[in-house]
C-alpha angles and dihedrals in degrees: 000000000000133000125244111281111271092198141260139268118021096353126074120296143223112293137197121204113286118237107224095235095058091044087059092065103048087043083059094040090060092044096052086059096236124145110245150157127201091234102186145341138082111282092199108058129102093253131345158147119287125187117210131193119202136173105252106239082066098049092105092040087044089055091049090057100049086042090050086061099059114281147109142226114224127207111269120154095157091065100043139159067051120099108198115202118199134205142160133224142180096262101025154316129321117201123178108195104211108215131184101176133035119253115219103198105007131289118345095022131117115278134225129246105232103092100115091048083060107047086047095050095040105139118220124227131205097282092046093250102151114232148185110264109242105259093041076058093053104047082043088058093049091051088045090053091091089069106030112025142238092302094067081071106130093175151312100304112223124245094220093065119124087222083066094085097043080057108039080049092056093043116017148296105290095009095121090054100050085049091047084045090053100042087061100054089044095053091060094049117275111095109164097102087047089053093048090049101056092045088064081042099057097073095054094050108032117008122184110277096215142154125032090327093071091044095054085051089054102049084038084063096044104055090044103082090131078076117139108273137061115304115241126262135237128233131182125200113211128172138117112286113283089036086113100263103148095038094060103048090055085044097053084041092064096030103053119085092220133082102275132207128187123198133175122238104166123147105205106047119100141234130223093248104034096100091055085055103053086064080081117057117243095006097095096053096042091049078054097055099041088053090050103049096045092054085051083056094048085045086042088059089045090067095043093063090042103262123148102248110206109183107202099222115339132219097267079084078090092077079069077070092175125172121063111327100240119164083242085058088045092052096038093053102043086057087050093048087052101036096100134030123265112264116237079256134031105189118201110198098204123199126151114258097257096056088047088053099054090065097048117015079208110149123331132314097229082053091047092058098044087060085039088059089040085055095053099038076073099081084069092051096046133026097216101068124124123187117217125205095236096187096080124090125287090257097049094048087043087053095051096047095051089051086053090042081051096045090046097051095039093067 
C-alpha cells in the first residue's frame, strides 16, 4: 500500500508507509547528526533490503545509530566497503546496507563521484525519511542498467542535472546525453540503442576481475574472519527422518539474510570405501573421526567469517546407538558423539512417529518414536537445545527457527 504522491523535485515525494523498525533508524540516523539518503529499497515490506548512503566521516556514527535501534552488523568481508546491518522481526528480515561511495554497476564496479551532490540535494518526505530527487534517481538507474537491465529504468534522466559532468567524467564526454537519448527511446519500447550502449558501457563500470588477482582477493576474503562486524552462528538440525530435516535447512538457506553453509555431520551414512576400511580394525572408525572433524573445522571457519553455519544432522546422532550393544559399539560411538564440538544451536524438529511416518513411510513408527524420545533425552545433556513443534507447516517451522537463530546470534 502507498501513500498519495507528495510531489517531485524540491518538494516532498511519494511515500509508502513507513515500517516502524526502519523508521527507527532513520529516526536515529537524524538524531546521530550524520549526513545520510535512503538510496534504495522499499520502506513498507515485512522485511527487506535498504541501501544507505552516507558521507564518509560518518560512516562509523552512522553504524552506532542504526545499531542503537535495534540491529546488528554481521561479519562480511567479501561484500566491503559494504556494512551490512541485521534485525528480526516478527514477519521477516530487515537489512540496512551502509554505503560510503556510490556503486555504478553493482558491487565491485567503479563508483561515481556525486556523492556528495546527492547527499546535498536529498529531499525529505513526511516522515522525515531523506531521499534521491527524482532525476538523481533516474541518471542513477541508467547507469545501473549494466548490471540490472532496461527494465531498472525509473525515467528519462534529465540533461540539466548536476550529476551530467561526474558521468560524462567516468564514461566519456557526451556519454550522459547519448544514455538519456536512449532511455528515451527504451521507455517507449524500443531498447536495442540503450542495450548497445550499455554493452560498451560494461568494460568502463564494472570490468571482469579475472586471473590471479581475483584469487588473491578471494583468499584475501577468506583468511580475514577477524573482520569488523559480529561472527556468524551454528546451527544443527536433528529429528527422525521425515521430521523435516532437509526441508528446513533449504528453506533457512533462501530465507536468511547471511552467507549460509550447510555440512553434513552425520554419524550413520556411509561412504563408498568404508567397507573396504573396516577389513582393517580400528581404520574404519578412525577414517570416520578424522572426516568429521575436518568438516567441523571447515564449519568452524564458516562462523569465523559470519556465515550461517546449518549442520544437516550432528554427531550427537550417535546417542541413536542402533545396532547390538557390544562394549566395541559403546566405545565406537562415544568417540563419534565427541568427536566434534557442540554448535551455538542444536534444533530438534519433534513430531510423533506416526506423523514421521506418513511422510515418509521410512522404518517403523514404534522405532520413530523411540529416536524421537533419544532426540529429545538431549535438552538434559546440553543447555542450548530448542525443541521445535515439527507438525506445523514448512513456513511456520521455517519462522520459528529463524527467531531462535536471531535470538543465538544476538547474544
Amino acid at each position: 500500500m502507498t501513500a498519495p504522491d507528495l510531489g517531485t523535485g524540491d518538494a516532498a515525494v511519494s511515500r509508502p508507509l513507513l515500517r516502524p523498525e526502519l523508521a527507527a533508524v532513520f529516526a536515529a540516523l537524524d538524531a546521530s547528526g550524520a549526513r545520510w539518503v535512503m538510496y534504495r529499497g522499499a520502506l513498507d515490506r515485512p522485511g527487506g533490503d535498504v541501501d544507505v548512503l552516507v558521507a564518509p566521516d560518518d560512516l562509523d556514527r552512522a553504524q552506532a545509530a542504526i545499531e542503537s535501534a535495534g540491529f546488528l552488523r554481521r561479519r562480511a568481508p567479501e561484500h566491503e566497503p559494504h556494512r551490512l546491518l541485521l534485525r528480526r522481526a516478527h514477519d521477516g528480515w530487515f537489512v540496512v546496507d551502509l554505503l560510503a561511495v556510490v556503486e555504478a554497476a553493482g558491487g565491485r564496479s567503479r563508483t561515481l563521484p556525486v556523492l556528495e551532490l546527492l547527499l546535498d540535494r536529498a529531499v525529505p518526505d513526511d516522515d522525515g525519511v531523506q531521499r534521491l530527487r527524482d532525476d538523481d534517481r533516474d541518471w542513477l538507474a541508467l547507469v545501473r542498467a549494466v548490471h540490472r537491465g532496461p527494465a531498472s529504468l525509473t525515467g528519462v534522466p534529465p540533461l540539466d542535472s548536476p550529476l551530467v559532468p561526474a558521468i560524462d567524467s567516468v564514461l566519456g564526454a557526451g556519454s550522459a546525453a547519448a544514455g538519456a537519448a536512449a532511455a528515451e527511446k527504451a521507455l517507449g519500447g524500443d531498447d536495442a540503442p540503450l542495450r548497445a550502449l550499455l554493452d560498451a558501457w560494461r568494460p568502463l563500470l564494472k570490468p571482469v576481475a579475472g586471473g590471479p588477482a581475483a584469487k588473491a582477493r578471494k583468499v584475501r576474503e577468506a583468511l580475514d574472519w577477524g573482520a569488523p562486524g559480529r561472527r556468524g552462528v551454528s546451527v544443527a538440525v536433528l529429528g527422525p527422518d521425515g521430521a523435516g530435516k532437509s526441508t528446513l535447512v533449504e528453506g533457512l538457506r533462501d530465507s536468511v539474510p547471511m552467507a549460509v553453509s550447510i555440512r553434513y555431520l552425520g554419524v550413520f551414512r556411509q561412504d563408498p570405501h568404508e567397507p573396504l576400511w573396516k577389513r582393517v580394525p580400528g581404520v574404519g572408525l578412525g577414517a570416520k573421526l578424522v572426516t568429521l572433524r575436518w568438516r567441523s573445522t571447515k564449519g568452524a571457519v564458516d562462523v569465523r567469517r559470519g556465515r550461517l553455519l546449518l549442520y544437516d544432522r550432528h554427531v550427537v546422532d550417535a546417542l541413536l546407538r542402533p545396532g547390538k550393544p557390544t562394549a566395541r559399539a559403546r566405545i565406537s560411538y562415544t568417540l563419534l558423539e565427541h568427536s566434534c564440538p557442540a554448535p551455538d544451536l542444536f534444533v530438534v524438529l519433534d513430531a510423533p512417529g506416526e506423523v514421521m511416518f506418513a511422510r515418509k513411510g521410512e522404518h517403523t513408527v514404534e522405532l520413530l518414536e523411540e529416536r524421537r524420545q533419544r532426540y529429545l533425552e538431549l535438552q538434559g545433556r546440553y543447555p542450548n537445545v530448542a525443541v521445535v513443534d515439527a507438525t506445523q507447516d514448512a513456513d511456520a517451522v521455517r519462522r520459528d527457527v529463524e527467531d531462535l537463530v536471531w535470538r543465538t546470534w544476538s547474544r
